[in-house]
C-alpha positions in Angstrom: -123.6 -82.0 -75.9 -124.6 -85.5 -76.7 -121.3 -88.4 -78.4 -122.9 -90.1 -82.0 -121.3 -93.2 -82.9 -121.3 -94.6 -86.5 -121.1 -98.3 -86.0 -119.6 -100.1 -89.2 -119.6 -103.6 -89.7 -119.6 -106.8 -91.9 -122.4 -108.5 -91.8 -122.7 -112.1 -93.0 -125.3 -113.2 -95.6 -128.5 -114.8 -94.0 -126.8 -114.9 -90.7 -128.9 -112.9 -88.1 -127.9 -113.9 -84.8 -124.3 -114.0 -85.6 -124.3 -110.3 -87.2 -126.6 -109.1 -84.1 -124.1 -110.5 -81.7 -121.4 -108.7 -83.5 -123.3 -105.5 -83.6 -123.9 -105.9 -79.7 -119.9 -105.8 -79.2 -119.1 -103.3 -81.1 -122.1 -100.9 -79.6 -121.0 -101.7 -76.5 -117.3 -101.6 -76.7 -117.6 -97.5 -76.9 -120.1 -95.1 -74.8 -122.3 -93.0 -77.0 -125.6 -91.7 -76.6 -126.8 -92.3 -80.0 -125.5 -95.1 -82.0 -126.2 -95.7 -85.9 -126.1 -99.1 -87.7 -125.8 -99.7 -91.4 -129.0 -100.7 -94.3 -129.9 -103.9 -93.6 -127.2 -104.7 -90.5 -129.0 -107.9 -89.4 -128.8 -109.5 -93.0 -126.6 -108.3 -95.0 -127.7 -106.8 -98.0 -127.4 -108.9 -101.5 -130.8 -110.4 -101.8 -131.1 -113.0 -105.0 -135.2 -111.4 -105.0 -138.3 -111.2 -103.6 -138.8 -114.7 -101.9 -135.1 -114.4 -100.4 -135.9 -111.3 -99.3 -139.4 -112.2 -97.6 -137.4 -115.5 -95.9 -134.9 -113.1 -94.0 -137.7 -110.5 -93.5 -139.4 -109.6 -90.4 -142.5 -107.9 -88.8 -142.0 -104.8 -87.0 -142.1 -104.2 -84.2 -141.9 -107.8 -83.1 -139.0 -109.1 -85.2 -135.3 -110.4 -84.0 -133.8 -107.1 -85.3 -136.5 -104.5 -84.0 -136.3 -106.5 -80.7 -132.4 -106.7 -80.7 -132.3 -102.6 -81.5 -135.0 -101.8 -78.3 -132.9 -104.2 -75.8 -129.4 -103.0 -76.9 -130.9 -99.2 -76.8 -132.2 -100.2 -72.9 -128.7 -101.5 -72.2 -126.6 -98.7 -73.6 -129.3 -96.0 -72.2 -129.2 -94.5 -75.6 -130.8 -93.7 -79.2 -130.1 -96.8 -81.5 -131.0 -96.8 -85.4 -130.7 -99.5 -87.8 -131.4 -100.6 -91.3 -133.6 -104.4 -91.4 -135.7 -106.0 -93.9 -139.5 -105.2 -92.8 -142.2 -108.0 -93.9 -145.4 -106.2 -94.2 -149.5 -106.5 -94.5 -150.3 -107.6 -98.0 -146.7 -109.1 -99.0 -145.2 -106.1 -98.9 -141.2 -105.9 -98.7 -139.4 -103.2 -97.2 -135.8 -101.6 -96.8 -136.4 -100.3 -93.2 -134.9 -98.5 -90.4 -136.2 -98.5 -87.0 -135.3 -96.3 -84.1 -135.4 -97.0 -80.3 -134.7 -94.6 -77.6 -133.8 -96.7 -74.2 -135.6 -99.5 -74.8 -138.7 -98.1 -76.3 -138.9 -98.8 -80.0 -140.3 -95.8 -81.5 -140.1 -95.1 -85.1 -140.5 -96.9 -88.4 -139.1 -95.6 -91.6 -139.4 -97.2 -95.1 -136.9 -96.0 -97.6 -138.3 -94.2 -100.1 -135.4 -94.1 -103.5 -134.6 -98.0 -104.2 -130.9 -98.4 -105.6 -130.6 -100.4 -108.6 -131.4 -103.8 -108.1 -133.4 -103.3 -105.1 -136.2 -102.6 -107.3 -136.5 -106.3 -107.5 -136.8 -107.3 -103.8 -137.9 -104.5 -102.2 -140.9 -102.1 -102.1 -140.8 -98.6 -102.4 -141.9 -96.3 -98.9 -145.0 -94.8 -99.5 -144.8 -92.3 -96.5 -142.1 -88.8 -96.3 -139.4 -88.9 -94.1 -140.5 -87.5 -91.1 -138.6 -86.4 -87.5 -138.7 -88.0 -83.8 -138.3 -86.5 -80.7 -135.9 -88.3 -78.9 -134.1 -88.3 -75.7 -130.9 -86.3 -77.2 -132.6 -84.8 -79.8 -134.7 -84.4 -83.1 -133.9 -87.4 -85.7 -134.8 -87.9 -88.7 -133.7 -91.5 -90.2 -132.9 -91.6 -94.2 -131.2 -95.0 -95.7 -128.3 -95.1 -98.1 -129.5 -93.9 -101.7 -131.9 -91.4 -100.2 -128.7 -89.4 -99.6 -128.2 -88.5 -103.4 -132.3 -86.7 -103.8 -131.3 -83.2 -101.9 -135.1 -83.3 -101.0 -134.7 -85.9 -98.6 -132.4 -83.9 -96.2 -134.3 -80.9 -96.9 -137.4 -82.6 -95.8 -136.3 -83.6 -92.5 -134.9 -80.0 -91.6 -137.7 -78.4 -92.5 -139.6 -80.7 -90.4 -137.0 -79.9 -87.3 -134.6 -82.7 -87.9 -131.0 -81.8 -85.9 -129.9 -84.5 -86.9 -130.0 -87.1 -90.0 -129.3 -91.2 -89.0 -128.0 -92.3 -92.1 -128.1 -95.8 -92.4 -125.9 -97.1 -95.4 -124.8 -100.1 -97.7 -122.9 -97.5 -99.8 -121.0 -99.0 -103.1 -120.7 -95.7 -105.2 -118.1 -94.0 -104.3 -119.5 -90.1 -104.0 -121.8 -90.0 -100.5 -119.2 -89.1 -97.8 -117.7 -86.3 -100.1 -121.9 -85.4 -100.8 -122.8 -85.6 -96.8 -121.2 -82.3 -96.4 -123.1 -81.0 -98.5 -126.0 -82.2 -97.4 -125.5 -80.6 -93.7 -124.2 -77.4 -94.8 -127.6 -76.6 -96.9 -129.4 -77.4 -94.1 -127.5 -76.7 -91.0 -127.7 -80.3 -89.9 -125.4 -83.0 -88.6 -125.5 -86.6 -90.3 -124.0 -89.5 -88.5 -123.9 -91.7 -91.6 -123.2 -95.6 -91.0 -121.5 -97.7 -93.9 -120.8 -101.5 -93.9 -117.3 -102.8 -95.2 -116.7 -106.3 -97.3 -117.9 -107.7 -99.8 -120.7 -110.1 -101.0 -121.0 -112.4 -104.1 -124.1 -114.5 -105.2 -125.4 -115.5 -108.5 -122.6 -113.8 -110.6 -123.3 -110.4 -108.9 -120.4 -108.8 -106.7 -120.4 -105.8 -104.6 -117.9 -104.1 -102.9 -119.1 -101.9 -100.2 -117.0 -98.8 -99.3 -116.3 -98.0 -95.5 -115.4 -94.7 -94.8 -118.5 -94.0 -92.4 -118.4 -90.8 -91.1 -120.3 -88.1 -88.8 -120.4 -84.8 -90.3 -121.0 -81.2 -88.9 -124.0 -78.7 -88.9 -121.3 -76.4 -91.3 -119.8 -79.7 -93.1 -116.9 -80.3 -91.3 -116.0 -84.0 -90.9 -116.2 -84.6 -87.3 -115.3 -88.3 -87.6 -114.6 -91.1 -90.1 -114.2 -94.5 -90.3 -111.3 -96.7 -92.9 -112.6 -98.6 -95.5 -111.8 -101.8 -94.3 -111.9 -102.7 -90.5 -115.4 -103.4 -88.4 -115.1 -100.0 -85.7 -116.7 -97.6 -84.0 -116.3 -93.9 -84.6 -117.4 -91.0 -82.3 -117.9 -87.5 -82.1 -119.3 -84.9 -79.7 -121.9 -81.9 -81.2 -124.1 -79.7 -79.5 -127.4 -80.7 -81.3 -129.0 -77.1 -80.6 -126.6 -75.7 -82.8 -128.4 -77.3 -85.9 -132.0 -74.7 -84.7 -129.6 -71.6 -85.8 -130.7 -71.1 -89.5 -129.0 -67.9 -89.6 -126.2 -67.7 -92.2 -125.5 -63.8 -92.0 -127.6 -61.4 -90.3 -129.2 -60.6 -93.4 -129.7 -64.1 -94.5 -132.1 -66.9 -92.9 -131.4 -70.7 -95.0 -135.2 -70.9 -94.6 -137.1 -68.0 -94.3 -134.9 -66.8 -97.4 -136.2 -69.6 -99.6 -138.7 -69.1 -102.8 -141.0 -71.9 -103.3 -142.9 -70.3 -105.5 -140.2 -69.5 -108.2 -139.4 -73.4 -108.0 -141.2 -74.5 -110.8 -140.2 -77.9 -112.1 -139.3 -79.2 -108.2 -142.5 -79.3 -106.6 -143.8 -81.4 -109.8 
């Protein structure tokens, strides 16, 4: 049995050491062995474009984010992941997640579906989702709008994900009623971390919605956050139950699958 937290918090605009001392109380203010931060935790997430973006961006692994993430994952003996603005070779912008397991950073993943104005200050990932082998299990990171492609999820269980660290900014209202989903069609568990508040800049206003949540290898809700308050919610799942594929005796989730009558979806 391993405890996931969701960590959910408000991050202030261009204020990185205030929001990563923030972060640091909350993670350590409950015991987990894997802890998940929201998209873009050390920034917050309404970027006016590119050259904003590339002034709060940061190299990885050697930025104040990816540092923060190792040192906080040493002191809590645990898994950390969170969502940072990655500056890249060649100019290259990135909505990233990195993962650290006891002080070790050691994962770097790139979100790969933008979300609306995005487009404008971030680069697209140009590498699949892939899994790590951690100290409490096999994780495969997604970020916020990769929730609403079904082939996301899919591609990390196939690869031998358990479980799916979903880092969020959510503003549409559908993901937490879709993360069920997402775990019952591939026997996973999701520990999927929102941010609350608001932020307003140039005219543009977003309202992000809360409700974090860590959902079940069968859907159930396990935990879930309010809309409104900074907290920390926990659950406690047997990761090894997400390796049983087997949804009757007659009927594997995997082995049962026909690729080849696909068509369209492998276009």
């Amino acid at each position: 049995m391993i405890r996931a937290a969701a960590v959910q918090t408000q991050p202030i605009f261009g204020d990185v050491a205030a929001n990563l001392e923030r972060t640091r109380q909350l993670v350590l203010s409950e015991r987990a062995d894997l802890y998940v931060l929201p998209e873009l935790f050390s920034t917050g997430y309404l970027f006016r474009d590119r050259e904003e973006t590339a002034s709060l961006a940061e190299d990885y692994p050697s930025g104040d984010a990816c540092r923060f993430l190792a040192e906080l994952s040493d002191t809590a003996g645990a898994v950390v992941v969170g969502g940072f603005a990655e500056k890249a070779s060649g100019g290259r912008l990135y909505n990233s997640a990195a993962l650290a397991d006891r002080g070790e950073l050691l994962s770097l993943y790139r979100k790969i579906h933008l979300f609306d104005r995005e487009k404008a200050c971030f680069d697209a990932g140009e590498r699949a989702p892939h899994v790590v082998a951690t100290s409490i299990g096999r994780v495969g990171m997604m970020i916020c709008f990769d929730w609403i492609f079904p082939e996301t999820a899919r591609c990390l269980a196939l690869a031998g994900a358990q479980i799916l660290a979903h880092a969020t900014n959510l503003v549409l209202p559908y993901c937490q009623n879709a993360m069920p989903t997402r775990c019952i069609e591939n026997r996973v568990f999701a520990v999927t971390a929102n941010r609350i508040g608001e932020e307003a800049r140039d005219g543009t206003r977003l309202a992000f919605t809360g409700w974090s949540q860590i959902t079940g290898h069968t859907g159930e809700r396990l935990a879930q956050a309010s809309a409104e308050s900074e907290e920390v919610i926990c659950a406690e799942f047997d990761p090894a139950l997400a390796d049983d594929k087997q949804v009757t005796p007659e009927n594997h989730l995997f082995r049962d699958r026909r690729p080849g009558l696909y068509g369209e979806m492998w276009r």
